[in-house]
C-alpha positions in Angstrom: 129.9 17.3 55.2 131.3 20.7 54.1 133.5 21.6 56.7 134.8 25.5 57.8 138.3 26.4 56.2 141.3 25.0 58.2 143.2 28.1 59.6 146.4 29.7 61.6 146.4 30.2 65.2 146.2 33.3 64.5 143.5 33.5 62.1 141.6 31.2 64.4 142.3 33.7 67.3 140.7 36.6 65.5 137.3 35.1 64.4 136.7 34.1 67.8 137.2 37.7 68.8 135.7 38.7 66.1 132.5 36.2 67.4 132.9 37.2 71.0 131.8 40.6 70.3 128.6 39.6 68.6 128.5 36.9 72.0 129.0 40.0 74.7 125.9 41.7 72.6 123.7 38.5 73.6 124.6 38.7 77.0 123.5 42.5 77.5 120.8 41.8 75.3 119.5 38.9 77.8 120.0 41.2 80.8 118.5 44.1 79.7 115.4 41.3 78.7 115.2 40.7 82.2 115.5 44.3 83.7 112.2 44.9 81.5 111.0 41.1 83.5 111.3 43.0 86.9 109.6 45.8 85.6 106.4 43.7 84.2 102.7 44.5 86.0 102.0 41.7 88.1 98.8 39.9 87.5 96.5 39.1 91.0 95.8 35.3 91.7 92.2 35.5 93.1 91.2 32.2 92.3 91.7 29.2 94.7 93.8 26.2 92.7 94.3 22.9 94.5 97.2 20.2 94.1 97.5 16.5 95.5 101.8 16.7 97.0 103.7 14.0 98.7 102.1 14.9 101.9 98.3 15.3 100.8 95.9 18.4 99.5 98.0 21.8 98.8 97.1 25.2 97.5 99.3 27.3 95.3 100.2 29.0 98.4 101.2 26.2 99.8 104.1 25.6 97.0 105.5 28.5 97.6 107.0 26.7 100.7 107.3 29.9 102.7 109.4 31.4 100.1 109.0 34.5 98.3 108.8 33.5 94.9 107.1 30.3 92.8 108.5 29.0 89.6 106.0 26.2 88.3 106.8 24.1 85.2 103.8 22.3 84.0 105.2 18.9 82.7 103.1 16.0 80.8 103.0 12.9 82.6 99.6 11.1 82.8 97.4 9.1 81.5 97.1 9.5 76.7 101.4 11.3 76.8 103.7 9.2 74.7 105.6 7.2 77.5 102.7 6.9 80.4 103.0 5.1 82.8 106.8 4.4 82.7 108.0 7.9 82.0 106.9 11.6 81.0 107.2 12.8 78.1 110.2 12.9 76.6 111.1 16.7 76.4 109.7 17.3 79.7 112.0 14.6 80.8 114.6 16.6 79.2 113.6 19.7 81.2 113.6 17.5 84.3 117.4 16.6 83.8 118.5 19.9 82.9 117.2 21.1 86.4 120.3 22.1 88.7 120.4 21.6 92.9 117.4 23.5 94.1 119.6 25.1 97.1 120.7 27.9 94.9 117.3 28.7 93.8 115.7 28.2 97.6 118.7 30.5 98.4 117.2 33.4 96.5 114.2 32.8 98.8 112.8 30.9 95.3 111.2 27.6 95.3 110.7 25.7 92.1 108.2 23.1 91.3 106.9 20.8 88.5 103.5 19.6 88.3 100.8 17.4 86.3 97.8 15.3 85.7 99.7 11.6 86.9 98.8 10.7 90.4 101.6 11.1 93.2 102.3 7.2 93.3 103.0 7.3 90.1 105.0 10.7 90.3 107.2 9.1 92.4 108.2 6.5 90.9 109.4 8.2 87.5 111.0 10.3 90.1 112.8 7.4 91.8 113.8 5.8 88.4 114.9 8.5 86.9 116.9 10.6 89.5 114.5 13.1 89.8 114.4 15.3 93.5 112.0 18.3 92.7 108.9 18.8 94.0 106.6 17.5 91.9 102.5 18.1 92.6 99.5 16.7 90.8 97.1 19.0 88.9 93.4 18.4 90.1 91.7 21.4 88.9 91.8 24.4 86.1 95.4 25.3 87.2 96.3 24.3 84.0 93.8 25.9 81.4 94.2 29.3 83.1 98.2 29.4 83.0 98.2 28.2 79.5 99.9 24.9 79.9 96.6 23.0 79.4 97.9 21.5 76.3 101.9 22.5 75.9 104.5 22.4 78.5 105.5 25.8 79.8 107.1 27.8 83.0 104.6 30.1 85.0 106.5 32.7 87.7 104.2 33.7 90.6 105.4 35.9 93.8 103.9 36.7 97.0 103.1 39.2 99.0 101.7 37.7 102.7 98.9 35.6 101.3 98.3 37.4 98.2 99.6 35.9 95.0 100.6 37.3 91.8 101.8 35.9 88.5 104.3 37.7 87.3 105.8 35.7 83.8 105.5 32.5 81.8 107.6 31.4 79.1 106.8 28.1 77.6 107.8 26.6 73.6 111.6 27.2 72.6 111.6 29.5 75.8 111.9 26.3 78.2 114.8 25.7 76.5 117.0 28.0 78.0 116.1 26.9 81.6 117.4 24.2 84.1 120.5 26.5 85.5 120.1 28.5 88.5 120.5 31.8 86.8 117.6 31.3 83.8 115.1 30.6 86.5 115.9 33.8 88.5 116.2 36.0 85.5 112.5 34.9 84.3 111.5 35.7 87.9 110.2 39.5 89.3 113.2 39.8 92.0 116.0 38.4 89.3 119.1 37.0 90.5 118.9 40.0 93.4 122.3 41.0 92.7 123.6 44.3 93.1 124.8 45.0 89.1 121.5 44.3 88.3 119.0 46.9 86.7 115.8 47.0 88.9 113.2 48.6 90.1 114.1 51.0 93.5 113.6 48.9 96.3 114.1 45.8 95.2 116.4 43.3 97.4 120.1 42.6 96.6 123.0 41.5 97.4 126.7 41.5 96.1 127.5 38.8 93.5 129.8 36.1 94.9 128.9 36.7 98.5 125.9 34.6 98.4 127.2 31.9 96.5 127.8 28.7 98.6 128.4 24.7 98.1 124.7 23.2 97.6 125.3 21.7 101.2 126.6 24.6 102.9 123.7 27.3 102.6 121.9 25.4 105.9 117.9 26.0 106.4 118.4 29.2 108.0 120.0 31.0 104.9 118.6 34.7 105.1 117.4 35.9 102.0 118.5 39.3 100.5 118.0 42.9 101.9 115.4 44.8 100.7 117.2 48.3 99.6 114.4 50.9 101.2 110.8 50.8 101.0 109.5 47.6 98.4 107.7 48.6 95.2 105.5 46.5 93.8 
């Protein structure tokens, strides 16, 4: 192995600011990549899509669990996937254990779900044995084929307006990398992380950073999402 030169404190301290400069270009770079998020058309869900849940027969609306937003990661565990019965595969297992305390997410008025072919007994098992506490549904129809994730993982965003659904992004290959903290999933989403440094559309609800922040126990079932600042814009 052909190691980097051995260096000063000094010299040390200049590459990294010398590197934290190209690291603060990233990070503009990744928010202004989600400003133009917020500002994608949003696609209509007309078609009717139904899941088996924990607690029987559900429609896409239905996993929106009253929220505003749907995140959906479509992972591979069923019958011909390397590890059936005893465990998805293994980079959607990966994904899985990446995933941080829903609370922060449900607290953006945000619920995020994963979902497959593998029938719920089995879904909750792997769930049991390996830790696992997100909502996890069973594909029974097309849902699959028509988001794209018929035959590779990948994360489909949805929002709602009443009953009405909309798709509004999906990232899937390398992209799914990136996810699992509370902040990736909300700056893949139409809303965003609904903070008030954000660039969005006029309208769009927010809040100032910090002040929604709470411990994962503390946020109670009640939490209120964001305001809406004036009239909502599609």
């Amino acid at each position: 192995m052909k190691t980097p030169p051995i260096v000063s404190l000094q010299e040390w301290e200049a590459a990294h600011q010398q590197l934290l400069l190209e690291e603060k270009k990233l990070t503009r770079a990744r928010d202004a990549l989600a400003a133009e998020r917020r500002r994608m058309p949003w696609l209509a869900v007309e078609k009717e899509y139904e899941f088996d849940g924990p607690e029987g027969k559900a429609s896409l609306l239905d996993l929106f669990e009253g929220r505003r937003q749907l995140i959906v990661y479509r992972a591979f565990f069923e019958p011909g996937v390397f590890g059936w019965p005893d465990h998805a595969c293994r980079g959607c297992s990966m994904v899985a254990d990446h995933v941080a305390h829903l609370a922060h997410l449900n607290a953006r008025d945000t619920t995020l779900v994963f979902a497959s072919r593998g029938p719920q007994p089995d879904i909750e098992r792997v769930k049991v044995r390996m830790g696992w506490t997100m909502p996890w549904y069973t594909i029974t129809d097309e849902f699959d084929t028509d988001f794209g994730v018929d035959e590779w993982h990948g994360t489909n965003a949805f929002i709602r307006d009443g009953d009405r659904v909309f798709r509004t992004y999906f990232i899937n290959s390398r992209g799914d990398e990136a996810l699992g903290n509370t902040w990736s999933y909300l700056d893949m989403t139409a809303l965003g992380r609904q903070e008030e440094w954000e660039d969005s559309p006029e309208g769009y609800p927010q809040t100032p950073p910090y002040e929604w922040w709470n411990w994962h126990d503390e946020y109670g079932e009640d939490a209120e999402p964001p305001k809406e600042r004036g009239a909502r814009t599609p």
